[in-house]
DRENGUBA-895449 format. One record per residue (C-alpha): residue number from 1; x, y, z; residue in three letters. Coordinates in pm, whole numbers, plus 32768, in hexadecimal, padded with zeros to 4 digits. Example, Ala and Ser with C-alpha at 12.3 -4.5 7.8 and 13.67 -1.06 7.14 Angstrom:
# DRENGUBA-895449
<1,<84CE,7E3E,830C>,'Ala'> <2,<8557,7F96,82CA>,'Ser'> 
# end
This chain:
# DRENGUBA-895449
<1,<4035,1DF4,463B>,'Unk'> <2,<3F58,1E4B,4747>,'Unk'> <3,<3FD6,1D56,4825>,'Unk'> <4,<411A,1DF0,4802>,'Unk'> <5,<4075,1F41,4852>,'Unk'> <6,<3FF3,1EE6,4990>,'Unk'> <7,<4117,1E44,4A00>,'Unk'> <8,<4217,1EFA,495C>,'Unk'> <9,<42DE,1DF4,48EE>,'Unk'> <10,<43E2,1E55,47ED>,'Unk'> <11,<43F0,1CDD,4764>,'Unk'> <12,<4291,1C9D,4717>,'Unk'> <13,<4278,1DDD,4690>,'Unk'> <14,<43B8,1D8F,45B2>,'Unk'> <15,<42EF,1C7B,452D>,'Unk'> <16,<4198,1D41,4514>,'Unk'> <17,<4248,1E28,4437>,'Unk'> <18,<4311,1D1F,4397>,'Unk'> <19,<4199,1C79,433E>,'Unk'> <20,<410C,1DBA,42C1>,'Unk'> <21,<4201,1E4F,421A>,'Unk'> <22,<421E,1CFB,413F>,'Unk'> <23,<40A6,1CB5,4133>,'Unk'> <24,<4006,1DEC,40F0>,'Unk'> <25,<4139,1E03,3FBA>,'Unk'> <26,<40BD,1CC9,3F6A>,'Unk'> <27,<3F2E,1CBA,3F94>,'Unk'> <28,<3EB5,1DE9,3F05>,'Unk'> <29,<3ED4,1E28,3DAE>,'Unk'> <30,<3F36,1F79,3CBD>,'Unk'> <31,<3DCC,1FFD,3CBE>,'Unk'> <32,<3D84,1FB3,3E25>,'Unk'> <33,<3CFF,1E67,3E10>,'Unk'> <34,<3D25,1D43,3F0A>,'Unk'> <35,<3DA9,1C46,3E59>,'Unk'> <36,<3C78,1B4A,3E89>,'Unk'> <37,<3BB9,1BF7,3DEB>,'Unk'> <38,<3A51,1C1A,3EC0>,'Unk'> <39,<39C3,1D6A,3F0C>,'Unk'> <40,<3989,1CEC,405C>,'Unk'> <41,<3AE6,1C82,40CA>,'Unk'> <42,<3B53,1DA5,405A>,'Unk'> <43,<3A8B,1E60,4149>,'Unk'> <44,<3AE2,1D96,4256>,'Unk'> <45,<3C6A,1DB9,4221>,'Unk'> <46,<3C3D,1F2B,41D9>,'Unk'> <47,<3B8E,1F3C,4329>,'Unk'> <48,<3CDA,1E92,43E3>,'Unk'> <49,<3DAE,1F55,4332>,'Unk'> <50,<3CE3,20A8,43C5>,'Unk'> <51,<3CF7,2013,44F3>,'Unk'> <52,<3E56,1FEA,44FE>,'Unk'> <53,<3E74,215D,446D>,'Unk'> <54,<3DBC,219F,4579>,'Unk'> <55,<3E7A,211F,4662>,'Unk'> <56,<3FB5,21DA,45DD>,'Unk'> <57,<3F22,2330,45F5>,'Unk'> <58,<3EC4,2309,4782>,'Unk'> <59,<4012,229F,47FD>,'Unk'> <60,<414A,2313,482E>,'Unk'> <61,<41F7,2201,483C>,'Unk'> <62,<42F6,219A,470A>,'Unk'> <63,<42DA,22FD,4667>,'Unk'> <64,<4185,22B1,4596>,'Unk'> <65,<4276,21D6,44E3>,'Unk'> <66,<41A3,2124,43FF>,'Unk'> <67,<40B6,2230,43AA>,'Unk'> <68,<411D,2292,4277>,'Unk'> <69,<4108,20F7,41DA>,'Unk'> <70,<3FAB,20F2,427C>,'Unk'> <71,<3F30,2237,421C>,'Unk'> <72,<3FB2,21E6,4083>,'Unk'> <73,<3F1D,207C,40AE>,'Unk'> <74,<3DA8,20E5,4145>,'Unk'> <75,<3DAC,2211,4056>,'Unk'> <76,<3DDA,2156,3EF3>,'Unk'> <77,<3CE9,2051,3F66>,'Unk'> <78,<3BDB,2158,3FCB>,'Unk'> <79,<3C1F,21E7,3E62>,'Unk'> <80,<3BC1,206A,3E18>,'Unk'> <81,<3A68,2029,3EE0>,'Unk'> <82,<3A38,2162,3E67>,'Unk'> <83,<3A35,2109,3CF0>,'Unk'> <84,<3954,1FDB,3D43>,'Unk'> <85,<386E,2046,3E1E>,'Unk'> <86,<3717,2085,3D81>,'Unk'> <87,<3680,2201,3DE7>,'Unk'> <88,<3575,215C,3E98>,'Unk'> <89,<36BD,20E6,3F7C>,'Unk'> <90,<36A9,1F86,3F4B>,'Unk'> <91,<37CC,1E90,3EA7>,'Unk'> <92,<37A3,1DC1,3D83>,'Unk'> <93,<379E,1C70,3E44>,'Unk'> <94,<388E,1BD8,3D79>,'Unk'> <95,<3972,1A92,3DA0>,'Unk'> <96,<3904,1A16,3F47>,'Unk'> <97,<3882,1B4C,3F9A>,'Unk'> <98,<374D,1B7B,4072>,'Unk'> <99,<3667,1CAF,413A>,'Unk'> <100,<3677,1CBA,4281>,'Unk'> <101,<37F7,1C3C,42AF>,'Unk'> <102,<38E5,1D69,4287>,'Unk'> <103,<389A,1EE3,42EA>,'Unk'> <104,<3802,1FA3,41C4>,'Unk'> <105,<38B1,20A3,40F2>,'Unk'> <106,<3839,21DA,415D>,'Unk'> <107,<388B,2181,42BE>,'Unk'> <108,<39EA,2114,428D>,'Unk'> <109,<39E6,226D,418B>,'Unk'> <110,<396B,2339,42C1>,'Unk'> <111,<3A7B,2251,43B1>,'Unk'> <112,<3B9A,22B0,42C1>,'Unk'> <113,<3B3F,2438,42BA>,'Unk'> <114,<3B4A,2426,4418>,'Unk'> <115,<3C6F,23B4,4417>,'Unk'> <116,<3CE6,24F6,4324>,'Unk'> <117,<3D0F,2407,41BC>,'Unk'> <118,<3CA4,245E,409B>,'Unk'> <119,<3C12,23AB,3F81>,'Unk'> <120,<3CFF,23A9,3E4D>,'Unk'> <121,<3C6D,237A,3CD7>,'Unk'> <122,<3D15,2245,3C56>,'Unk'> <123,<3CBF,218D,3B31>,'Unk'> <124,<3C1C,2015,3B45>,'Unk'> <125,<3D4F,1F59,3A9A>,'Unk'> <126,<3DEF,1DFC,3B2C>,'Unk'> <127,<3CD5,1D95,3C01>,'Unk'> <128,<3C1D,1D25,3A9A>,'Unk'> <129,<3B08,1DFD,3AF4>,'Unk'> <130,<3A4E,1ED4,3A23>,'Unk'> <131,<392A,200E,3A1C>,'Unk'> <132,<3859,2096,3986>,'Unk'> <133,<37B0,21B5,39FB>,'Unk'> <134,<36BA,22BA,3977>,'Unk'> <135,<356E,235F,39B0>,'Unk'> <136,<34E0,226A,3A7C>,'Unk'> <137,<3555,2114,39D2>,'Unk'> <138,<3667,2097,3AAF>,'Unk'> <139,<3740,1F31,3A25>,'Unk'> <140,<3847,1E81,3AB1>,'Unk'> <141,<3928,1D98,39CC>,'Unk'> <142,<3A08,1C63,3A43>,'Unk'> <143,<3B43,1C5F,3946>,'Unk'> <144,<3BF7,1BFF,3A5E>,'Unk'> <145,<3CC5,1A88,3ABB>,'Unk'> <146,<3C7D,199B,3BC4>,'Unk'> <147,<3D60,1A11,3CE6>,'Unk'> <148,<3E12,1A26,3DAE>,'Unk'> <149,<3ECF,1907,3CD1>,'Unk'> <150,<3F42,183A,3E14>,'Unk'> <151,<3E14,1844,3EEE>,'Unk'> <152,<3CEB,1894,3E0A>,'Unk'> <153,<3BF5,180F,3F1E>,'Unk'> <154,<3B11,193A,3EE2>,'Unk'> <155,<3AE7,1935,3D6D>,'Unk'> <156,<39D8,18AD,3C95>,'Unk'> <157,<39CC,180F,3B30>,'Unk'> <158,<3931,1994,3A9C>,'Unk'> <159,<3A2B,19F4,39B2>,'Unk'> <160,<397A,1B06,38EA>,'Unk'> <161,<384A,1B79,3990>,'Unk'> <162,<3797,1C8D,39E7>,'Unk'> <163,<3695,1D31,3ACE>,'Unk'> <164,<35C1,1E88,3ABB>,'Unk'> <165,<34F3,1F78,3B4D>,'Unk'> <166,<340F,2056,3AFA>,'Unk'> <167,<33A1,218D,3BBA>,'Unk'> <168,<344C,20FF,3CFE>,'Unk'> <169,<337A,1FC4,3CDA>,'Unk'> <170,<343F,1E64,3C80>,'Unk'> <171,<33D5,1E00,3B48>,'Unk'> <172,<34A4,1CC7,3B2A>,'Unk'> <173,<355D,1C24,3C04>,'Unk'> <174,<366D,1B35,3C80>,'Unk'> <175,<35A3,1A06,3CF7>,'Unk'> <176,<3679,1A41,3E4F>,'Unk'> <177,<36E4,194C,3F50>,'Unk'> <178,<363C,18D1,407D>,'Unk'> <179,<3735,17A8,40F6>,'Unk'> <180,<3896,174E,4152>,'Unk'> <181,<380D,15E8,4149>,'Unk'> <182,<38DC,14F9,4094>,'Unk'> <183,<3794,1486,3FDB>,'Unk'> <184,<36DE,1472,3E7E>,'Unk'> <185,<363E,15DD,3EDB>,'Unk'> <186,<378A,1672,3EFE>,'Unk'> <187,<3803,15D1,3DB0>,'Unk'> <188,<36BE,1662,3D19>,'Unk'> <189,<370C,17C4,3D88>,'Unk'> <190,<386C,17D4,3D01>,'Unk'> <191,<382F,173B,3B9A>,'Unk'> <192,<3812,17DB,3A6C>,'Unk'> <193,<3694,1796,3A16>,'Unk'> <194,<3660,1871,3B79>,'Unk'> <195,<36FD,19BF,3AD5>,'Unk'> <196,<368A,1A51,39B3>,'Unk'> <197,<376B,1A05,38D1>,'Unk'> <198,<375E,18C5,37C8>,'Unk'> <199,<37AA,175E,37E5>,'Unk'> <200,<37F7,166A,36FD>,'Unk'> <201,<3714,1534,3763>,'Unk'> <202,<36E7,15CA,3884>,'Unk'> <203,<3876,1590,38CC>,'Unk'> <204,<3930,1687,39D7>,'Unk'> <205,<3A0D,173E,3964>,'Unk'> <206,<3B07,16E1,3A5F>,'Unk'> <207,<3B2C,15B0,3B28>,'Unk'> <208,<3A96,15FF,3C7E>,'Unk'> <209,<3A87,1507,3D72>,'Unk'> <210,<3A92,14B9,3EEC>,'Unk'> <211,<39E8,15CA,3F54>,'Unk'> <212,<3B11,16B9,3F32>,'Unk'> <213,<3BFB,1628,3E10>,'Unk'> <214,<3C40,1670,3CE0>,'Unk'> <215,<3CCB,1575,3BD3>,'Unk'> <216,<3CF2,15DB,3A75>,'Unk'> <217,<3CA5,1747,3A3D>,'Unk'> <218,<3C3E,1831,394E>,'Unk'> <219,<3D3F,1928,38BB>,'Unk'> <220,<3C9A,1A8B,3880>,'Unk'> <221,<3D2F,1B7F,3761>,'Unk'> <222,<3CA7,1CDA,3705>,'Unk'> <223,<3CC6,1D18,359C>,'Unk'> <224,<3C58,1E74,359B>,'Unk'> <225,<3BF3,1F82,3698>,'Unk'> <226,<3B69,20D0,3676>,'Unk'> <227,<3A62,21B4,370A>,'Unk'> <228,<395B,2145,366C>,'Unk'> <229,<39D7,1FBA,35E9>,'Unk'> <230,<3A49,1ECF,36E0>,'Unk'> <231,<3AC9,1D6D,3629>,'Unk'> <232,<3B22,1C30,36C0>,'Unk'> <233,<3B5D,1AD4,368C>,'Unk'> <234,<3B95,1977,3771>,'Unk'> <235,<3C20,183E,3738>,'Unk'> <236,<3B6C,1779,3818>,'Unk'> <237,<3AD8,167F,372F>,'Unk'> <238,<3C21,1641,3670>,'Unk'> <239,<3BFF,14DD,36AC>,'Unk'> <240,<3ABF,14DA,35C4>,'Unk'> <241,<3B9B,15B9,34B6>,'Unk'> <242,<3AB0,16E6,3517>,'Unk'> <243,<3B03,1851,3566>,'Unk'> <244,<3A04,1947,3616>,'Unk'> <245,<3A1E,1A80,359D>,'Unk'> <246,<392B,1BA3,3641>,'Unk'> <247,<3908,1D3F,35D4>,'Unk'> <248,<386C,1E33,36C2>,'Unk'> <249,<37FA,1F57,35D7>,'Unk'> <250,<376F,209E,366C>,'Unk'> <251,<362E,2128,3595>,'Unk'> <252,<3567,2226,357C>,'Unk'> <253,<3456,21DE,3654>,'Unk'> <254,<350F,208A,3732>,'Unk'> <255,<3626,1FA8,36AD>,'Unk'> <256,<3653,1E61,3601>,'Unk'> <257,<3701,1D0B,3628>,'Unk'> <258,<376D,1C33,3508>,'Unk'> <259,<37E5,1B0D,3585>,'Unk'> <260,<38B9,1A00,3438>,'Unk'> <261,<391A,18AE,348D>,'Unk'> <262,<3A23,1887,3390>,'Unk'> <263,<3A94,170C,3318>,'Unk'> <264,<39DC,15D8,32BF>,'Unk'> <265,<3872,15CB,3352>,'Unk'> <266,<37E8,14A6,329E>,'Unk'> <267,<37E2,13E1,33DB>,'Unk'> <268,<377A,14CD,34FA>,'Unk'> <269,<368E,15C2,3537>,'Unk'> <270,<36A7,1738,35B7>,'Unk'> <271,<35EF,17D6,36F7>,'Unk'> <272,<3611,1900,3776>,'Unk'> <273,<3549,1941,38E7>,'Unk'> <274,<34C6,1A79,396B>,'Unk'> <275,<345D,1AB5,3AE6>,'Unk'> <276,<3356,1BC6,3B43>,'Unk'> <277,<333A,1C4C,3CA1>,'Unk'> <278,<31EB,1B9E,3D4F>,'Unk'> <279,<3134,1D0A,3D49>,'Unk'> <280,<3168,1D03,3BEC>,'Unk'> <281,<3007,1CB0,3B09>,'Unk'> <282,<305C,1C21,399F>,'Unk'> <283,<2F9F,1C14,3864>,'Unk'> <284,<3023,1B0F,3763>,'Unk'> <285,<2F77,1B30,3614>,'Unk'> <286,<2FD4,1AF3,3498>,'Unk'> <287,<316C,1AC6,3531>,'Unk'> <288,<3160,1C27,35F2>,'Unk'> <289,<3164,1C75,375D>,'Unk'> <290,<30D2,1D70,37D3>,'Unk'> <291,<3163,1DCB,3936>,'Unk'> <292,<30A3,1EB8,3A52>,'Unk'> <293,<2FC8,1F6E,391D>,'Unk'> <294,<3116,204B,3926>,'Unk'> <295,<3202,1F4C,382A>,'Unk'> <296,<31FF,1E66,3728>,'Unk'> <297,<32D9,1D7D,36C7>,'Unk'> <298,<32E8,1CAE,3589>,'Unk'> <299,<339F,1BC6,3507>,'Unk'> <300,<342F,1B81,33B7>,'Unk'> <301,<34B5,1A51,3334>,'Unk'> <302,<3400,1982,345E>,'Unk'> <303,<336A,1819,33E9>,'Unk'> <304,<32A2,180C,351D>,'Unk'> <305,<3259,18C1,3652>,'Unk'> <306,<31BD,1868,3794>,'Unk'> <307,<3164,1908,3900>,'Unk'> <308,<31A1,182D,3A00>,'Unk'> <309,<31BE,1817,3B79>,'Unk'> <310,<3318,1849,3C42>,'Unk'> <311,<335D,1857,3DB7>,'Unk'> <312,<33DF,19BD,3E08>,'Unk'> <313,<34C1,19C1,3F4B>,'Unk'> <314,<3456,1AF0,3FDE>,'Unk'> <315,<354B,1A97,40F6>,'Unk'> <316,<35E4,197E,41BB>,'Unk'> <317,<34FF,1889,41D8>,'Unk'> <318,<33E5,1943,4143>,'Unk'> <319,<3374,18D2,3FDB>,'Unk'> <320,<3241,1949,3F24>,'Unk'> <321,<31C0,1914,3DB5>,'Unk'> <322,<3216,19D5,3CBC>,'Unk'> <323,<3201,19CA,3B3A>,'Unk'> <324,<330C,19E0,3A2E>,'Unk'> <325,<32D6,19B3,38E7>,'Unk'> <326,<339F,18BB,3811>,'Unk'> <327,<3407,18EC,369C>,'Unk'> <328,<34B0,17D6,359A>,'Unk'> <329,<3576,1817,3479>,'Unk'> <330,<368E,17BA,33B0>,'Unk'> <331,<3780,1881,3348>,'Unk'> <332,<3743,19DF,33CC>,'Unk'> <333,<35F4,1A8C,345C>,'Unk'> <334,<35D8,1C0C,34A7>,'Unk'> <335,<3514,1C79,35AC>,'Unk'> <336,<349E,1DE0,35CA>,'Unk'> <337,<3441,1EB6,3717>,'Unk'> <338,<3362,1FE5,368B>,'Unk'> <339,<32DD,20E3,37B2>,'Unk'> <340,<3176,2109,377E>,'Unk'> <341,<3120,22A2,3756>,'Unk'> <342,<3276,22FF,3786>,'Unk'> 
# end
């Protein structure tokens, strides 16, 4: 598009609009969403797609043609980052998503006023992401698929999990990514025992492999959503006979998980993995947690739990030691977040 700009050429800017009229339909989804699903690559394609907005809006040439398709497109998915972004301003850093990559959201906010958008309020719908969000407790949910279908190269084996935080701090966290590397480190950072969800035998959920493929996958179905009750289920170890089934519950003073493997256990064993942010100090006594002095967590229906040490990507090539704390049960396990003094 800008090549047809600067040399006003009215057949490679036939296929510049033939390319975004179809891919823009076609990548980003009903609530705003790019269709891969990372905070970050979202930022970076919203950023193009300002730029080429921006390049409409300063030139006379072709009659600001394409404004209108730009201006929709970098609206909804504002309405989008938006919805994600944390109000300390930073992204969940979920599927290959990474600091330091893409320009933050309040500066492509502040680019996209500039530019005269606005922000609409959409709901969080096809993307598969969830929030919560209240006081100070902030949660973001994963119900969503491994996507796009064709070329999932971004996605990771984390059907069903979660991250918080709490007062603008992260509380827990996606492990993150901090190679492209077609390596065991890589493989590590996309399975399932990296996200907090559960494992069966330490399984993934889906098949990821090569660095960026995906084999069998996971098949994600909401069974019931309201504001307070967010219900979900995966089918990712169906070739064991076993169904994941996970409830976020909003309470009084934090919110709950209950996570039910339904179907014959006899022969494996449940885990379900939690990451905490490095600057986060833990407390595990008697089978609670407690988190920062400010939550604790505890765990019913838990056989064992354990704090042990994970390597947190804080960015590309950048790994430091963290803790998570590992829980094993059976059949189903309830974990509950209660604010401290709240």
């Amino acid at each position: 598009m800008f090549g047809s700009y600067y040399f006003q050429d009215e057949e490679i800017y036939t296929k510049a609009k033939q390319i975004l009229n179809a891919q823009l339909k076609e990548q980003i989804l009903q609530d705003g969403a790019h269709y891969e699903l990372s905070p970050m690559y979202h930022q970076i394609i919203l950023h193009r797609v300002l730029d080429c907005l921006n390049l409409v809006q300063n030139s006379i040439w072709k009659n600001r043609e394409l404004q209108s398709l730009l201006t929709g497109t970098a609206e909804k998915m504002l309405a989008w980052l938006h919805n994600i972004t944390f109000n300390n301003g930073e992204i969940p850093y979920l599927n290959d998503a990474a600091p330091g990559v893409a320009p933050s959201s309040a500066e492509l906010i502040a680019y996209a006023r500039n530019l005269g958008l606005n922000i609409p309020k959409l709901k969080l719908t096809d993307s598969g992401y969830r929030k919560f969000d209240f006081t100070d407790l902030e949660v973001v949910m994963d119900i969503g698929q491994i996507a796009p279908s064709y070329q999932p190269g971004h996605s990771h084996a984390d059907n069903l999990q979660f991250v918080f935080n709490y007062k603008d701090k992260p509380i827990l966290v996606d492990t993150g990514i901090s190679t492209y590397d077609k390596d065991a480190r890589r493989q590590v950072e996309r399975s399932t025992s990296s996200h907090n969800t559960v494992t069966i035998d330490d399984q993934n959920s889906s098949n990821v492999w090569d660095g960026f493929r995906v084999a069998e996958r996971a098949t994600t179905t909401i069974l019931k959503e309201t504001d307070t009750v967010l219900e979900a289920s995966h089918d990712g170890f169906r070739n064991l006979g076993l169904i994941h089934k996970r409830t976020f519950m909003l309470a009084e003073n934090g919110f709950k998980i209950q996570d039910v493997i339904e179907g014959n256990l006899q022969k494996y064993q449940s885990i379900g993995y939690l990451h905490f942010h490095p600057h986060v100090t833990l407390e595990l006594s008697e089978g609670q947690l407690n988190i920062d002095n400010t939550i604790k967590l505890e765990l019913m229906g838990a056989e064992t739990t354990e704090l042990e040490a994970y390597e947190f990507a804080e960015a590309y090539n950048t790994l430091i030691i963290a803790k998570r704390l590992v829980y094993y049960f059976k059949t189903k396990c309830t974990l509950n977040f209660t604010i401290l003094n709240a």
